[in-house]
Biotite code that builds the C-alpha atoms (Angstrom):
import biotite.structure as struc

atoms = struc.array([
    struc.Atom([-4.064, 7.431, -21.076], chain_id="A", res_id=1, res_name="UNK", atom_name="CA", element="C"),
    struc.Atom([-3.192, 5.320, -18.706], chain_id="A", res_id=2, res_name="UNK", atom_name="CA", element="C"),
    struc.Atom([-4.255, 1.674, -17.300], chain_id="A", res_id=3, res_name="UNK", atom_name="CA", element="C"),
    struc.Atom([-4.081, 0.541, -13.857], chain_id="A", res_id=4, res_name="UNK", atom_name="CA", element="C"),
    struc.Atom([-3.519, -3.164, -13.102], chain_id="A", res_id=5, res_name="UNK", atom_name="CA", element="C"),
    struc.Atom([-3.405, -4.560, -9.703], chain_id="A", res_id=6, res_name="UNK", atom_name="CA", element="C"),
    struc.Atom([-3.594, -8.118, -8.593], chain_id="A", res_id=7, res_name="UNK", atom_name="CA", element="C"),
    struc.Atom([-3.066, -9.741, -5.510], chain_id="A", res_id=8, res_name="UNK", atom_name="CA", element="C"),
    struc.Atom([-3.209, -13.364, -6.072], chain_id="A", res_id=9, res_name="UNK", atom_name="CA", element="C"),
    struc.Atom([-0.229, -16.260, -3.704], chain_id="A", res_id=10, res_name="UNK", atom_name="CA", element="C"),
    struc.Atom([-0.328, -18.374, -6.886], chain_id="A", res_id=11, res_name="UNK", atom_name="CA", element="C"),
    struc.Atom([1.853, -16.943, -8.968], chain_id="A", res_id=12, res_name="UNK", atom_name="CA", element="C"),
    struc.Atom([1.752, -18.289, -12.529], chain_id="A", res_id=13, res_name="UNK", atom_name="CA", element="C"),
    struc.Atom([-0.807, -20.586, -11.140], chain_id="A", res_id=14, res_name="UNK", atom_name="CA", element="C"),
    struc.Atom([-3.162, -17.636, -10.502], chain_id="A", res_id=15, res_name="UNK", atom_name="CA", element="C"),
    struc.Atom([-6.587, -18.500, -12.369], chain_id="A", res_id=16, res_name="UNK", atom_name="CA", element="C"),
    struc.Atom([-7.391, -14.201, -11.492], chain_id="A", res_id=17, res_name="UNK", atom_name="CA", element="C"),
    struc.Atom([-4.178, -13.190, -13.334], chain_id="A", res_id=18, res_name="UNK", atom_name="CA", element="C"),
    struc.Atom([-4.915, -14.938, -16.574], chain_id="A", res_id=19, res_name="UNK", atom_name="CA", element="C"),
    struc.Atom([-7.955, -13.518, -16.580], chain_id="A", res_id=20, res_name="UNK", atom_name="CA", element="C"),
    struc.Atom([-6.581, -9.850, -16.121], chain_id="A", res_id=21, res_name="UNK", atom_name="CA", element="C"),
    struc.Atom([-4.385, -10.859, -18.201], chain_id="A", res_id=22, res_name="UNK", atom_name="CA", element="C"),
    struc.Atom([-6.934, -11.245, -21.176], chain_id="A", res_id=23, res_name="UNK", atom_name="CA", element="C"),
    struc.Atom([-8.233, -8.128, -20.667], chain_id="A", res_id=24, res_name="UNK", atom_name="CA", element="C"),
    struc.Atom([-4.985, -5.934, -20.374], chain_id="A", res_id=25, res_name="UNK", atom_name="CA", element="C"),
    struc.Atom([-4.525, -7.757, -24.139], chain_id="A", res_id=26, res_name="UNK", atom_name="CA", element="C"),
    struc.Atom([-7.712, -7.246, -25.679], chain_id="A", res_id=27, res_name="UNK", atom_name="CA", element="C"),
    struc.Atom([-7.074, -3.220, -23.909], chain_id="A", res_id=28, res_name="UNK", atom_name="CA", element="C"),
    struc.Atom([-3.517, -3.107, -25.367], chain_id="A", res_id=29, res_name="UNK", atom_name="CA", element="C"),
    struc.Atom([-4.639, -4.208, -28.833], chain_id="A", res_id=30, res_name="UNK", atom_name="CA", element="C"),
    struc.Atom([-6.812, -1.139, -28.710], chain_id="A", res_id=31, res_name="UNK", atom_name="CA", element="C"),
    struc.Atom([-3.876, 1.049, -26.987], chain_id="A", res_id=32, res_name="UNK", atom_name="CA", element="C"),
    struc.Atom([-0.436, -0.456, -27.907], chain_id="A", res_id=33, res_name="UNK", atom_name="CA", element="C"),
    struc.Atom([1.378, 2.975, -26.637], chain_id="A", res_id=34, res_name="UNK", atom_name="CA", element="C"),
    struc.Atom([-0.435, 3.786, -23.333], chain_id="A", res_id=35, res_name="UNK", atom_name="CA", element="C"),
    struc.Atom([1.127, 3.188, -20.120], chain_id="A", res_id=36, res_name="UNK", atom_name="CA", element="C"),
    struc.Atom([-0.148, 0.518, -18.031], chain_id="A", res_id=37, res_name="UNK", atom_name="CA", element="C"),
    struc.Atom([0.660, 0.809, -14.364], chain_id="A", res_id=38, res_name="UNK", atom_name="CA", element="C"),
    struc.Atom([0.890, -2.021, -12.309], chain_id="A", res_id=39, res_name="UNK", atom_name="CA", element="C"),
    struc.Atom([1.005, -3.131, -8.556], chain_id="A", res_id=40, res_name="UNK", atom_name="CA", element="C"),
    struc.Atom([1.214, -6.287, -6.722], chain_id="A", res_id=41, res_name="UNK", atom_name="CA", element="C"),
    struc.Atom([-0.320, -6.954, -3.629], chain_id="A", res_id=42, res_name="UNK", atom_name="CA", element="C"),
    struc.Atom([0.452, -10.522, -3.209], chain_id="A", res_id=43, res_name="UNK", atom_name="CA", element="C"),
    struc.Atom([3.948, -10.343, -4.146], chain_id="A", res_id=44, res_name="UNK", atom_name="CA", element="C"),
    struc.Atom([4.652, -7.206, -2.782], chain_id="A", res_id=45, res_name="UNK", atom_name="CA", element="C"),
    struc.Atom([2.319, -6.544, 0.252], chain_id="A", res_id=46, res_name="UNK", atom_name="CA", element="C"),
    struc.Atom([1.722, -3.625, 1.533], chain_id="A", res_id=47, res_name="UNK", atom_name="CA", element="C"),
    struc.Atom([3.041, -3.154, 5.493], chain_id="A", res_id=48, res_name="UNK", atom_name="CA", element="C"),
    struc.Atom([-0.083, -3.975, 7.843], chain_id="A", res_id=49, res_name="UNK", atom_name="CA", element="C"),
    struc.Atom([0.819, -1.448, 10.565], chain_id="A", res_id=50, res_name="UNK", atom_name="CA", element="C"),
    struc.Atom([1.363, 1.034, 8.309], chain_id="A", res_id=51, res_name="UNK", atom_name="CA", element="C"),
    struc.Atom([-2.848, 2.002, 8.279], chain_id="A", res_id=52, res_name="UNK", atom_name="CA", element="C"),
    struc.Atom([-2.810, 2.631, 11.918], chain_id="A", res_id=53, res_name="UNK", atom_name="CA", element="C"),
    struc.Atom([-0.131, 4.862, 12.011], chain_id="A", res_id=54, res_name="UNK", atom_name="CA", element="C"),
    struc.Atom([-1.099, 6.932, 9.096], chain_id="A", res_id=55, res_name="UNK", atom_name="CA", element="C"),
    struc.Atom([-4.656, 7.133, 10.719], chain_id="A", res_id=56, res_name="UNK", atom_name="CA", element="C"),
    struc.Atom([-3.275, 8.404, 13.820], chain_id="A", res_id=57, res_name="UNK", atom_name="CA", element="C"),
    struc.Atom([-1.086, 10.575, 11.711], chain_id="A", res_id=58, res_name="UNK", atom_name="CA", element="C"),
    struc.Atom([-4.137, 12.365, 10.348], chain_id="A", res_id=59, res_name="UNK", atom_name="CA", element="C"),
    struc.Atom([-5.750, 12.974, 13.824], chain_id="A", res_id=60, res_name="UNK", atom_name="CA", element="C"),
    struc.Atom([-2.407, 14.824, 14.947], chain_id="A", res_id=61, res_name="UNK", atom_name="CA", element="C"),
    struc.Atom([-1.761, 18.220, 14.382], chain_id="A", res_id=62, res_name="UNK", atom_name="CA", element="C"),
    struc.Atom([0.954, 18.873, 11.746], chain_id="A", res_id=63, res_name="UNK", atom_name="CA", element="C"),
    struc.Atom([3.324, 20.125, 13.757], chain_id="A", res_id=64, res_name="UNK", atom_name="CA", element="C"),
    struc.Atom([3.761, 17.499, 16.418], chain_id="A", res_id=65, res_name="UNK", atom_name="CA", element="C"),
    struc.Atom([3.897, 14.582, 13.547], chain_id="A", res_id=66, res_name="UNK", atom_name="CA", element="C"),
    struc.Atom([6.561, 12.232, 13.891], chain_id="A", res_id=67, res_name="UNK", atom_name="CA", element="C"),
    struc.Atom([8.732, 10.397, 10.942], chain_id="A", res_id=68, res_name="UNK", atom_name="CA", element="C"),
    struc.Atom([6.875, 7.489, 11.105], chain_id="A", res_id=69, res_name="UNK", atom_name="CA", element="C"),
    struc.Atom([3.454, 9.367, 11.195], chain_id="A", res_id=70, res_name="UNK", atom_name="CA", element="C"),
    struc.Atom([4.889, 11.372, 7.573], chain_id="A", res_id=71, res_name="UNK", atom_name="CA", element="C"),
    struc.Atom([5.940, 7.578, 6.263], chain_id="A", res_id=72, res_name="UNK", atom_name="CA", element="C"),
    struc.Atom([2.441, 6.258, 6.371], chain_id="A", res_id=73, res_name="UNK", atom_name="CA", element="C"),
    struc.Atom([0.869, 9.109, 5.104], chain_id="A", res_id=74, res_name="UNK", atom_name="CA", element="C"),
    struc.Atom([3.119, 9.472, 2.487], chain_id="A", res_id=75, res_name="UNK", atom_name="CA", element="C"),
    struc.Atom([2.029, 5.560, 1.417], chain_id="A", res_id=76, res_name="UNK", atom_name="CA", element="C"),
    struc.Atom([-1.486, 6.791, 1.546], chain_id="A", res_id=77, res_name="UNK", atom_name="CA", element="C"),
    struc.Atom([-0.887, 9.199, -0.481], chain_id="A", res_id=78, res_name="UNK", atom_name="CA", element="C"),
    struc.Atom([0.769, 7.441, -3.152], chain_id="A", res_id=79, res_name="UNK", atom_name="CA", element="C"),
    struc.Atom([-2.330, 4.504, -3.340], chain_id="A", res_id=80, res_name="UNK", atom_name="CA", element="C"),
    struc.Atom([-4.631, 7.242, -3.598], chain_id="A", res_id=81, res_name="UNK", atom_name="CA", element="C"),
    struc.Atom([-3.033, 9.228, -6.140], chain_id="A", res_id=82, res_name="UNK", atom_name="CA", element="C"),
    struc.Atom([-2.397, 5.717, -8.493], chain_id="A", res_id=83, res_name="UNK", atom_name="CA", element="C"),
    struc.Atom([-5.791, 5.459, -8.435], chain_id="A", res_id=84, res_name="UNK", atom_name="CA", element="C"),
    struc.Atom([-6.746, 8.087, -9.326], chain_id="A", res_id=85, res_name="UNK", atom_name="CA", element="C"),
    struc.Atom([-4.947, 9.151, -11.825], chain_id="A", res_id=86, res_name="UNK", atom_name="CA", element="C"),
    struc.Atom([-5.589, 6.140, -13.901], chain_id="A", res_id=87, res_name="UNK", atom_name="CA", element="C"),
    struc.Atom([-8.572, 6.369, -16.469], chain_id="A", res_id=88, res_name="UNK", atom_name="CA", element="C"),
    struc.Atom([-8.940, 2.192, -16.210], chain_id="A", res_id=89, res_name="UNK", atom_name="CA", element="C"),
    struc.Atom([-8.614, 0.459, -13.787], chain_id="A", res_id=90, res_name="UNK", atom_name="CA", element="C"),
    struc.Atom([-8.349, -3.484, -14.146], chain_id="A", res_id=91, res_name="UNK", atom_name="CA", element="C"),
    struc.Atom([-8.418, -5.747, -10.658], chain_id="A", res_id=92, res_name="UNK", atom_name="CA", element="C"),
    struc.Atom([-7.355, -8.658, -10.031], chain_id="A", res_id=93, res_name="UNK", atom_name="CA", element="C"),
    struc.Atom([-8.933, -10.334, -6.821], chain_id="A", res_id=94, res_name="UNK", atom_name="CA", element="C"),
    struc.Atom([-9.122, -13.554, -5.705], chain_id="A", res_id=95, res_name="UNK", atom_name="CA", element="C"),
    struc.Atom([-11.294, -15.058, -3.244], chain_id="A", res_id=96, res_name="UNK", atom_name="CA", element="C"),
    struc.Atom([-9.477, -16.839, 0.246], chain_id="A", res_id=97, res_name="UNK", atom_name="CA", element="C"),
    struc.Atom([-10.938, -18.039, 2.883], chain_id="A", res_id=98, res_name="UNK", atom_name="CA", element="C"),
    struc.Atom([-14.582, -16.636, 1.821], chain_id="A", res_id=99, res_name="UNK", atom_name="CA", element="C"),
    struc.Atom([-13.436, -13.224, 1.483], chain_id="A", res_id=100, res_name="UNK", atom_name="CA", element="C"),
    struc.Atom([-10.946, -10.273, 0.351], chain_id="A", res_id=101, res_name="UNK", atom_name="CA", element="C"),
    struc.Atom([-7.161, -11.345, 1.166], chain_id="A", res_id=102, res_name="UNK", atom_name="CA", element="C"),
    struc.Atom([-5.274, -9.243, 3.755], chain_id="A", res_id=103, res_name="UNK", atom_name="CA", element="C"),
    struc.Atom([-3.579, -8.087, 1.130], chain_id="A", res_id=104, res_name="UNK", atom_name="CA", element="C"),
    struc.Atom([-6.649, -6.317, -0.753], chain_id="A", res_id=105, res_name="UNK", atom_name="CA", element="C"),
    struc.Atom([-8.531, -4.853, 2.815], chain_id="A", res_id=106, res_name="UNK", atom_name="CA", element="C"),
    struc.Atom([-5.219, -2.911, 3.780], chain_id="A", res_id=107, res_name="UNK", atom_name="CA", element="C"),
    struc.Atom([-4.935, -1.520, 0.452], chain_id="A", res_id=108, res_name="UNK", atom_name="CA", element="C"),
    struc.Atom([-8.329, -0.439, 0.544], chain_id="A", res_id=109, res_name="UNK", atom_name="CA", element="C"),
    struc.Atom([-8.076, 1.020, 3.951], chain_id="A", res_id=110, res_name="UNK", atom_name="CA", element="C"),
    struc.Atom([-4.801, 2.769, 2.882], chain_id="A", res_id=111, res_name="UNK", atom_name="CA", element="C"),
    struc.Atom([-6.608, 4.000, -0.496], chain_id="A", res_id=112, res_name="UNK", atom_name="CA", element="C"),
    struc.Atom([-9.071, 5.373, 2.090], chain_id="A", res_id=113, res_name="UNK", atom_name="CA", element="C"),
    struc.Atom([-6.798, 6.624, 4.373], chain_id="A", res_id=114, res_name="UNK", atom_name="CA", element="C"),
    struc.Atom([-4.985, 8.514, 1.801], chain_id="A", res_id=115, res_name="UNK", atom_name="CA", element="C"),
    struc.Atom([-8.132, 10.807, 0.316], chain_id="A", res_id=116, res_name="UNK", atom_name="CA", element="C"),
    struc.Atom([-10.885, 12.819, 1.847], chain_id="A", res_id=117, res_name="UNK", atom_name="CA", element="C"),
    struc.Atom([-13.909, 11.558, 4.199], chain_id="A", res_id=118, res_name="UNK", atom_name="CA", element="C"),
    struc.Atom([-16.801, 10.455, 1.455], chain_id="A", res_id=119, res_name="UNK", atom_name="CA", element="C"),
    struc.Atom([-14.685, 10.865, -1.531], chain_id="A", res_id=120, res_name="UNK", atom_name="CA", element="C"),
    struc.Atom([-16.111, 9.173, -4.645], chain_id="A", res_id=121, res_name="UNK", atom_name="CA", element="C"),
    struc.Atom([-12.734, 7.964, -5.795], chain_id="A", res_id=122, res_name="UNK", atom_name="CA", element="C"),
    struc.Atom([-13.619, 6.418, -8.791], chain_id="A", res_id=123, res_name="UNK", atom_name="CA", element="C"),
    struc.Atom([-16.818, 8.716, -9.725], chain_id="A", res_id=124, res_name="UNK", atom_name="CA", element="C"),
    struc.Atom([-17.474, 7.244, -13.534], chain_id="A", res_id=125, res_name="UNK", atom_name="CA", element="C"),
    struc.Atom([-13.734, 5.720, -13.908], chain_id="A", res_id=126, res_name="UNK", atom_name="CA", element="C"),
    struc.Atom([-14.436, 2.705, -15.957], chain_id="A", res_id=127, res_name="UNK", atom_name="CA", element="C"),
    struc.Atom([-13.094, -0.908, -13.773], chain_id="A", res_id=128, res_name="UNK", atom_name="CA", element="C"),
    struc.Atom([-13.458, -4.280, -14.415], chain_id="A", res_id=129, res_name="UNK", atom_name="CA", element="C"),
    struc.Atom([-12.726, -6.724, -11.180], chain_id="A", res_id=130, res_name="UNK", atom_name="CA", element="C"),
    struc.Atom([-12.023, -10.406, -11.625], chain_id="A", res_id=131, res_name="UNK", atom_name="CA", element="C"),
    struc.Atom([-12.790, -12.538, -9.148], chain_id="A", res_id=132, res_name="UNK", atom_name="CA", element="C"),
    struc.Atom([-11.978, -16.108, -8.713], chain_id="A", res_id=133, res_name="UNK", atom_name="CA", element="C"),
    struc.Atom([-13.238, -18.793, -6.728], chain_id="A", res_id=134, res_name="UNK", atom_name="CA", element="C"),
    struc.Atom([-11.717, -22.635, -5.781], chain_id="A", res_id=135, res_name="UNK", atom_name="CA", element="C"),
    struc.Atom([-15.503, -24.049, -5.730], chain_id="A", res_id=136, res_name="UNK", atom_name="CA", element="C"),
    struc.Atom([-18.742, -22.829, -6.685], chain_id="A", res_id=137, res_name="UNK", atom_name="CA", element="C"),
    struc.Atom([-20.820, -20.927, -4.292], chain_id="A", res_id=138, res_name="UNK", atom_name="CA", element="C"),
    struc.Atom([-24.223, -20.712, -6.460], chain_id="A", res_id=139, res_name="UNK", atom_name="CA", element="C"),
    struc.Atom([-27.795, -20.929, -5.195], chain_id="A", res_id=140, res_name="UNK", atom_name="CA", element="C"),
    struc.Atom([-28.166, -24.275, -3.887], chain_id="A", res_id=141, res_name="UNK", atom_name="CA", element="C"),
    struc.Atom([-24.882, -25.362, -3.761], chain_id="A", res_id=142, res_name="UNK", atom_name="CA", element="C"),
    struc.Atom([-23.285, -25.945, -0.312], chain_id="A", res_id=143, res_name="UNK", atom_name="CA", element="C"),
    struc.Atom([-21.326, -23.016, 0.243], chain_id="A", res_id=144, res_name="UNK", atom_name="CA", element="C"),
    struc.Atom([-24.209, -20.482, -0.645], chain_id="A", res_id=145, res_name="UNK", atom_name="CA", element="C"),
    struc.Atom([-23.852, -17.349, 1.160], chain_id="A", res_id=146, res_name="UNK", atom_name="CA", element="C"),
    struc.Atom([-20.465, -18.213, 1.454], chain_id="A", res_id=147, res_name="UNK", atom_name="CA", element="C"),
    struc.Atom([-18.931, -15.753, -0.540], chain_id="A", res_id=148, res_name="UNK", atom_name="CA", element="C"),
    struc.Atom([-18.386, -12.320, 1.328], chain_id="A", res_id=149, res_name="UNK", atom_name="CA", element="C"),
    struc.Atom([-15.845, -11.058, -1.454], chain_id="A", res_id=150, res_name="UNK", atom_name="CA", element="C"),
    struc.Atom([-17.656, -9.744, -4.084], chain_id="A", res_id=151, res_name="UNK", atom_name="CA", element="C"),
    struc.Atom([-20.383, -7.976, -2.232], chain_id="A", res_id=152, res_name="UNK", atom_name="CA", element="C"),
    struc.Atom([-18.302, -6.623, -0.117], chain_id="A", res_id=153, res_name="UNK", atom_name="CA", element="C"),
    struc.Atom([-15.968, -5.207, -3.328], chain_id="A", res_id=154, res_name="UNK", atom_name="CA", element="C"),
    struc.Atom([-19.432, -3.966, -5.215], chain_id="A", res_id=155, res_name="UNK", atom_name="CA", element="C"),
    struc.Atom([-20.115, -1.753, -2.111], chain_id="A", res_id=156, res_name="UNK", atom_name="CA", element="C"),
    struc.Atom([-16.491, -0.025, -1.504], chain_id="A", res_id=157, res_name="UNK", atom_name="CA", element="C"),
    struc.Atom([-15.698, 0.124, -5.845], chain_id="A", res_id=158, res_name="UNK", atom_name="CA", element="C"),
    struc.Atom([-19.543, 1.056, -6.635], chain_id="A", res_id=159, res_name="UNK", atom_name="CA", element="C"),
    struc.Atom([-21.429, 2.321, -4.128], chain_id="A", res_id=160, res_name="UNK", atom_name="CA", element="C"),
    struc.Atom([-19.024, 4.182, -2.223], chain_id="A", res_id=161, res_name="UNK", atom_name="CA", element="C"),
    struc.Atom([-16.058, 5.589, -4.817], chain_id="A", res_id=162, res_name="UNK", atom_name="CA", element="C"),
    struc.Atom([-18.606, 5.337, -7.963], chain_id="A", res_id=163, res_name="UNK", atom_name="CA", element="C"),
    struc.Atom([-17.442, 3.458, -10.522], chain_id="A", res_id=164, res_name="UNK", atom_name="CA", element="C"),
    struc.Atom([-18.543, 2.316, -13.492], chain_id="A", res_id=165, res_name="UNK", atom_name="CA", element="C"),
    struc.Atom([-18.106, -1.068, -12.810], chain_id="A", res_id=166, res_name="UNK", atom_name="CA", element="C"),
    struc.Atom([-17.558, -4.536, -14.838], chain_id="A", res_id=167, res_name="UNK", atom_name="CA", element="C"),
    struc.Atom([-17.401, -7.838, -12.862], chain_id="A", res_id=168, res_name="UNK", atom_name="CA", element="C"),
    struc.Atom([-16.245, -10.748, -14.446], chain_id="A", res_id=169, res_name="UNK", atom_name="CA", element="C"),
    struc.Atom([-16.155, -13.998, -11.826], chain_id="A", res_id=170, res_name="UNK", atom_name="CA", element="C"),
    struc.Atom([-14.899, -17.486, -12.695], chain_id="A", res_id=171, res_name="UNK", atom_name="CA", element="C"),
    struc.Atom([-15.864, -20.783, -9.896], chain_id="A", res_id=172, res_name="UNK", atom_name="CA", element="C"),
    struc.Atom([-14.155, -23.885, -9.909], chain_id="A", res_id=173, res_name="UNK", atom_name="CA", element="C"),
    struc.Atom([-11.055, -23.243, -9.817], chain_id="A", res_id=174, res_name="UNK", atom_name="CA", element="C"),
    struc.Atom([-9.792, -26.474, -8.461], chain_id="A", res_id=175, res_name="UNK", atom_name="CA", element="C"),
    struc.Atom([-11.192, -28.610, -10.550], chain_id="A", res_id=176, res_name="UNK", atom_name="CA", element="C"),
    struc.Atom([-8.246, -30.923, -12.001], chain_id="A", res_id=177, res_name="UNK", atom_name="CA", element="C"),
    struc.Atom([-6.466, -29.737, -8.873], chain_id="A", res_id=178, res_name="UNK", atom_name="CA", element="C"),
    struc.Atom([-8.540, -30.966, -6.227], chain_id="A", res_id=179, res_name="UNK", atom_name="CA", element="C"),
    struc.Atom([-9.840, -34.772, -7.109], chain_id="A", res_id=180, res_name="UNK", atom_name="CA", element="C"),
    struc.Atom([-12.374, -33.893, -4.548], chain_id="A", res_id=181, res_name="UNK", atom_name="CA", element="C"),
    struc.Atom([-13.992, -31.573, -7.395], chain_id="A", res_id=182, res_name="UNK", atom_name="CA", element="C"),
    struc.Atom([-13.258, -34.215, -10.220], chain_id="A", res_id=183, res_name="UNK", atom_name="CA", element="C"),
    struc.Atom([-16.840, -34.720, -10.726], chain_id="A", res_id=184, res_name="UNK", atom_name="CA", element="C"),
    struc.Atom([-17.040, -30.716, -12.343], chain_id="A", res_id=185, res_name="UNK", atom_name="CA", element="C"),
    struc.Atom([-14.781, -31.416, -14.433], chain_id="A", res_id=186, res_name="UNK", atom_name="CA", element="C"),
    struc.Atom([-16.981, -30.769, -17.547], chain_id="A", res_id=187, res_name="UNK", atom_name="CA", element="C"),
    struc.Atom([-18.515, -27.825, -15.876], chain_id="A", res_id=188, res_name="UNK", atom_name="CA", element="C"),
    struc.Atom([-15.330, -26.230, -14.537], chain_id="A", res_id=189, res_name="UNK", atom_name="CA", element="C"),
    struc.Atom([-14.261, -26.251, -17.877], chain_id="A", res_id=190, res_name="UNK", atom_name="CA", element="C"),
    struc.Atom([-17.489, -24.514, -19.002], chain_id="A", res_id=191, res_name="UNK", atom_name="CA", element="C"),
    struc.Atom([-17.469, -21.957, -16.635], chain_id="A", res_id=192, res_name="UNK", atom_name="CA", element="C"),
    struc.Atom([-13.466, -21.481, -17.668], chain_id="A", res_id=193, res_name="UNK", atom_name="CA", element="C"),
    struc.Atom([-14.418, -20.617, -21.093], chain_id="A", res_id=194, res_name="UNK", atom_name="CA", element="C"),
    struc.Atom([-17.346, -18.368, -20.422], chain_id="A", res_id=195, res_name="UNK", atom_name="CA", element="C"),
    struc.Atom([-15.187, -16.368, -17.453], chain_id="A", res_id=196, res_name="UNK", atom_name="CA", element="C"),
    struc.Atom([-12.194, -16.145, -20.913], chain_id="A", res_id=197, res_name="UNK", atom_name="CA", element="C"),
    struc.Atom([-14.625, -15.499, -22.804], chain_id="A", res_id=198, res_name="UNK", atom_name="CA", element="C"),
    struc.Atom([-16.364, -12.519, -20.472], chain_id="A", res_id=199, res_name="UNK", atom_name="CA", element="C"),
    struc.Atom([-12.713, -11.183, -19.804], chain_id="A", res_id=200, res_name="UNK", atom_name="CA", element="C"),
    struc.Atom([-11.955, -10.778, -22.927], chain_id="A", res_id=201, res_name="UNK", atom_name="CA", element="C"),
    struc.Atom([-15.297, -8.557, -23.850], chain_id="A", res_id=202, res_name="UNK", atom_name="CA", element="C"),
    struc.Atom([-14.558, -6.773, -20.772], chain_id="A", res_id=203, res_name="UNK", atom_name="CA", element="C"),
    struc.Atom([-11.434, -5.406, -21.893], chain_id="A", res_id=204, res_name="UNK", atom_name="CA", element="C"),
    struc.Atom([-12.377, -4.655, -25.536], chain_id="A", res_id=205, res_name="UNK", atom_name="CA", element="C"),
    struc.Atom([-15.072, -2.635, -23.759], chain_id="A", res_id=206, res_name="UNK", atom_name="CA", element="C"),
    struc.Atom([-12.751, -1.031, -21.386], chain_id="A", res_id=207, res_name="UNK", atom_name="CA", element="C"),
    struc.Atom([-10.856, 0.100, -24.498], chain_id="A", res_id=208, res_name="UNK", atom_name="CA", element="C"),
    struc.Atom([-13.147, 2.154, -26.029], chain_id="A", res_id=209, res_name="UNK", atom_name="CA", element="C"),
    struc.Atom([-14.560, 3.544, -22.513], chain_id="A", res_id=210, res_name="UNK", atom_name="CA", element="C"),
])
């Protein structure tokens, strides 16, 4: 069995999204002590932007008249793809920036993409839990309603399009205690901390016996 981890957080051990993957790779681990867990970086280690575009074009060319660079993206492709599909969980890590998916997270999806067939359901009944993190709150009635073009976006490519069976576990408020703009949430920050630890943590003990 294996587990696939990917995060793609700038913060490093600042990153609110790791600890919470974090939580649920332990409650999974506690459950599979000797299973491999995979894992990849995005933020860390990005993934080459250009490299989408040449794969692409690298698929509309005929074998035969491929060049290195063409075979080089492809290959890339090919490996994303393959990683993800040959885990049986999948845990993700993705923060929120600038009201959306990083950079990072959109080129790995496009080179996920690139790497399989047209309409492939990638993920058809693969159990995933994605964590997503936010600095403020974008609830109903708050400001910054509407705001958030991350996790509907993620729901349509993991769900709707490669079909899994899919866990999301969100956490707002990041910045409180970091930002004294926020200090006012301080009481609810920590609140919705505890519930988003709390949801993490189920999420993975129910990963583990997926």
């Amino acid at each position: 069995m294996t587990l696939l981890r990917i995060d793609a957080t700038i913060l490093g051990p600042l990153s609110s999204s790791s600890e919470l993957a974090d939580l649920v790779l332990a409650a999974w681990t506690a459950e599979h002590p000797d299973e491999t867990v995979v894992t990849r970086h995005l933020g860390t280690d990005p993934l080459p932007s250009d490299v989408w575009a040449t794969a692409i074009d690298g698929n509309h060319t005929p074998e035969d008249q491929r060049t290195d660079a063409h075979r080089a993206a492809q290959a890339v492709t090919k490996e994303l793809h393959e990683e993800l599909v040959s885990a049986d969980h999948v845990v993700l890590a993705f923060p929120l920036y600038n009201w959306g998916v990083s950079q990072h997270v959109k080129t790995w999806i496009d080179l996920v993409l690139a790497g399989g067939e047209v309409g492939e359901r990638i993920l058809e009944g693969k159990p995933v839990v994605l964590l997503v993190t936010r600095g403020g709150s974008y609830a109903p009635g708050t400001p910054k309603e509407g705001w958030d073009h991350s996790v509907g976006y993620l729901r349509r490519v993991l769900d709707e399009v490669w079909g899994a069976n899919l866990t999301v576990v969100e956490r707002e408020f990041t910045l409180v205690g970091i930002n004294p703009a926020l200090d006012e949430f301080a009481e609810l920050g920590a609140e919705l901390k505890r519930a988003a630890h709390e949801a993490a943590t189920t999420a993975g003990k129910a990963l583990a016996t997926s």
